[in-house]
N, C-alpha and C positions, 0 to 999 in steps of 0.2 A: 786935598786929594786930586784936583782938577792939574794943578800944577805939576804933581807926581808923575801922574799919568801922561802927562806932555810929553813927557822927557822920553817915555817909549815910544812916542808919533816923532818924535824928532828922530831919533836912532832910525827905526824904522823907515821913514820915507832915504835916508840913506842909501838903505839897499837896494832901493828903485834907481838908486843915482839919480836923485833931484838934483837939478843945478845951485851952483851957491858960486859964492865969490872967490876969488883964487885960494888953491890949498896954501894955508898958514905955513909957517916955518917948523924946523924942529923945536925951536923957541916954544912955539906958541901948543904943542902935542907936552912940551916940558911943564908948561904953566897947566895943563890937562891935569896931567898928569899928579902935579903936588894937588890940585883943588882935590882928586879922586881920593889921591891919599889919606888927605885932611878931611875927608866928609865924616862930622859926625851928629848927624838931624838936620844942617842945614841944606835946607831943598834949592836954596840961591846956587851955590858952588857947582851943585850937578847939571844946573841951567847952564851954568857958562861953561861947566867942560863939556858939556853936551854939544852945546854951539860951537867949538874950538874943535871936535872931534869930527863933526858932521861934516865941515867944511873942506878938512882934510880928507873926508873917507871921499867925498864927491869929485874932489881934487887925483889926488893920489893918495890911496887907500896901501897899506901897509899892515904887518902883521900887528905891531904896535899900537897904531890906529883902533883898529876891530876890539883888538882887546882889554884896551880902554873904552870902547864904546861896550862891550858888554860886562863889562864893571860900570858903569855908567848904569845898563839898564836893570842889572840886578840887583844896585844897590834904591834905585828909584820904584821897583817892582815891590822893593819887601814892603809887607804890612804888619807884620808881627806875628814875631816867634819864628814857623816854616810855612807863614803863612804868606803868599805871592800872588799878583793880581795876573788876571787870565792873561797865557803869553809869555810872560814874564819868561819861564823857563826854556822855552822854545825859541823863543829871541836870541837870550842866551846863548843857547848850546850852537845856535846855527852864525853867529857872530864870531863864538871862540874857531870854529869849524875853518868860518875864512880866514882868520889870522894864521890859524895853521895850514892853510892848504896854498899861503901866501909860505909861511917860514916853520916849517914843521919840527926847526927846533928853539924855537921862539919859546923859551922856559917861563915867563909867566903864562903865557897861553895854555904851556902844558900844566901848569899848576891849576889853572882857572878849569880845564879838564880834567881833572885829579879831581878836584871841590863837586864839579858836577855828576863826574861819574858817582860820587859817593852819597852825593843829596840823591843820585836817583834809583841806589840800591845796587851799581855795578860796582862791587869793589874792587873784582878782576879789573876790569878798564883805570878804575883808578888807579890803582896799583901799577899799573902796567904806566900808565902817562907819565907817575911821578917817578918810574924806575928812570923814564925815558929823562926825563929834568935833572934829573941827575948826574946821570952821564955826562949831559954836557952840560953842566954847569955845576959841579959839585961844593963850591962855597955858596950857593941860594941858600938862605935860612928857608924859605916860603915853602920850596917845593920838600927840604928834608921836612918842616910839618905837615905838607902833605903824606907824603911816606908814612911815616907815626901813624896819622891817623888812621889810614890804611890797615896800618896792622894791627890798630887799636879794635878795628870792625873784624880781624880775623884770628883776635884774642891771644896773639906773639905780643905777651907783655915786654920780652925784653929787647925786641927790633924794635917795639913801639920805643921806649925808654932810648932805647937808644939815638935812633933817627931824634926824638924830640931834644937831646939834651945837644947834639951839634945843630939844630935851628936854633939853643937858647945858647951854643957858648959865645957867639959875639956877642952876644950884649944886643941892646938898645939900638948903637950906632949912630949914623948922625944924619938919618934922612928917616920921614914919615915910614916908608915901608920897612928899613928895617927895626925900627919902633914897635910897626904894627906886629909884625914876624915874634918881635921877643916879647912882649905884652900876650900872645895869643900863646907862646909855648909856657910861659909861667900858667896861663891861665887854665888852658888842655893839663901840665903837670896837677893842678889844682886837683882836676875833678877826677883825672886815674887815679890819686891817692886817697881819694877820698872813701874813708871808712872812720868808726869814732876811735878808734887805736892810735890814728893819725890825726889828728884836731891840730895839734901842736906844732908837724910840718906843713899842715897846709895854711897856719897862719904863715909861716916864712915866706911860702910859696907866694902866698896872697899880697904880703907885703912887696915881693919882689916885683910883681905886676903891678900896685897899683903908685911904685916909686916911680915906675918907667914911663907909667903910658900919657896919653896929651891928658892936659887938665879937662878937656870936653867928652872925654870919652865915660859917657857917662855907662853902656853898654856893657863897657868891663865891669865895671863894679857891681852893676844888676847880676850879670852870669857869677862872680863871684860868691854875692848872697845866694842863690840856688846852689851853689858847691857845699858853702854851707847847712843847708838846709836836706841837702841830700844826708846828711849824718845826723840830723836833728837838734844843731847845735844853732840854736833859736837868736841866741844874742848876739854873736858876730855875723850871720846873716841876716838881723836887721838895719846893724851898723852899717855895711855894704850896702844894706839898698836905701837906708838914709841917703845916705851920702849920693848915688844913682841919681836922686829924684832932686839934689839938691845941686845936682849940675843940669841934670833937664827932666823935666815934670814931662813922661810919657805913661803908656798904658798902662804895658808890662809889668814897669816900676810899682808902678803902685800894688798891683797882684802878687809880685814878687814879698812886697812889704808886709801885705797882709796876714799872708800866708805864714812871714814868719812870727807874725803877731798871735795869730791864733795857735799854731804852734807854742810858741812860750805859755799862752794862757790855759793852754790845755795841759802842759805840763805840771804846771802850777797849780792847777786846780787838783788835778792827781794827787799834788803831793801837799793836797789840803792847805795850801798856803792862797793869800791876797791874789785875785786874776779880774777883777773887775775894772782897774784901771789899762791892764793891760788889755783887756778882750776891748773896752774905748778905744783903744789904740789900733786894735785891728779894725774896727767898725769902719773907723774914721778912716783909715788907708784908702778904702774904695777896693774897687775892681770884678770882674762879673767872677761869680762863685764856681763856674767850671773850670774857673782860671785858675782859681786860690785853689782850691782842694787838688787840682791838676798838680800844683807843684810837690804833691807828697806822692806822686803816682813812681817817682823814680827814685825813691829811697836806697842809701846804703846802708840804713839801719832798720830793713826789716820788721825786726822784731817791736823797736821803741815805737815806729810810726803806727804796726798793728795797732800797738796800742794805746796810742793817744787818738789814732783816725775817729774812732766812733763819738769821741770826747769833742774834739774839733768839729766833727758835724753839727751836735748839739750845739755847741757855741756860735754857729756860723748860720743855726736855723733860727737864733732873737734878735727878736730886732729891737 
């Protein structure tokens, strides 16, 4: 935690303009920049882009600069789920602020303003940022799933659908971000299709995501089990969060697991069949029980969760 929290006293005294040693090259903003990419749990990587970042903003600060420094501190702020430690957000928003008031059409800046207006409930602003990203730079995958999302919050299924399927027609591509970009639009298609009518394309979908992305990302695969568990389909979302916990043992992971543990055992018991090895399997998951039971709170299947919910309580009240 101590170390986390660093990383935002380092950004931060930046904008006091602490002195440091001559600003780095673009070389050294480019090496930032793959570590930022590449971050997936390792808290080292953000230490060094941190350091490479700071130097430059003290040096000569630039719109690129900033906006790596506030990817730097929102990725070192998360704690889990939408959960950000004090500042965190206000860091953020006032870091992406200079980048754009440095190059106001600096398109990851406006995407990273797109992201924030949306986490804080202004979809107008969002919307309007990524119209803006677009404009001028209209091959971005990032900022077209910006857009998506966008309309995903203002329930235009098919501008959503659409903007998301040109951030997914390149593909993958041959750098971390556009990886990250097609990994995140397979993984966004996931959860808008999600209903049990579709079980069938969201494995496609799912596949398509988890061929692409880095073998450490172990977060895809977590959010993927939730996709599935949003439709109640108990057994390919505990595959996915196997596998989550078997690239990195985090919290989440494990609440994710459980949930879909108790879920199958609940069903199972419904339908009078063996659930005692499976409800073991939930036991054994871990994780705090507002957590587990939390994951049934966003159901696309209604009706099933009613009713297995009361069943899953039971099962989740033995110890």
């Amino acid at each position: 935690m101590r170390g986390q929290a660093s990383l935002l006293i380092i950004i931060a005294l930046t904008l006091s303009h602490i002195a440091s040693a001559a600003a780095p090259t673009d070389d050294a903003l480019g090496r930032a920049e793959e570590l930022v990419d590449g971050y997936y749990g390792d808290s080292a990587q953000l230490r060094v882009a941190a350091d490479l970042v700071s130097k430059t903003l003290s040096g000569e600060p630039s719109a690129r600069a900033y906006t790596l420094a506030a990817r730097i501190v929102m990725k070192s702020g998360h704690i889990e789920l939408v959960e950000f430690r004090p500042g965190t957000k206000d860091l953020y928003r006032q870091l992406i602020g200079r980048a754009l008031a440095l190059d106001p059409r600096y398109v990851p800046a406006l995407s990273l303003m797109s992201e924030s207006d949306l986490l804080g409930g202004d979809i107008r602003g969002a919307c309007e940022a990524a119209q803006r990203g677009v404009q001028v730079d209209p091959n971005d995958p990032w900022i077209h799933l910006d857009l998506s999302r966008c309309y995903a919050r203002l329930g235009d299924r098919g501008l959503e659908f659409e903007q998301r399927n040109i951030a997914a027609r390149a593909g993958p591509g041959s750098t971390q971000r556009q990886r990250r970009a097609y990994v995140a639009a397979m993984e966004d298609e996931v959860r808008a299709i999600a209903t049990p009518a579709n079980v069938g394309s969201m494995r496609e979908s799912a596949a398509q995501a988890e061929a692409a992305m880095d073998p450490r990302d172990a977060w895809t695969l977590g959010s993927l089990a939730e996709d599935f568990e949003l439709v109640a389909d108990y057994d390919d979302a505990a595959i996915y969060a196997r596998k989550a916990l078997h690239v990195m043992d985090y919290p989440a992971g494990h609440s994710i697991l459980a949930a879909a543990m108790y879920g199958k055992a609940a069903q199972l018991k419904l339908a009078h069949q063996k659930y005692a090895e499976t409800l073991k399997q939930a036991q054994a998951a871990g994780g705090p029980p507002d957590l587990i039971i939390g994951e049934f709170d966003w159901a696309r299947a209604p009706q099933e969760v009613a009713r297995l919910a009361p069943t899953v309580r039971e099962l989740m009240n033995r110890h």
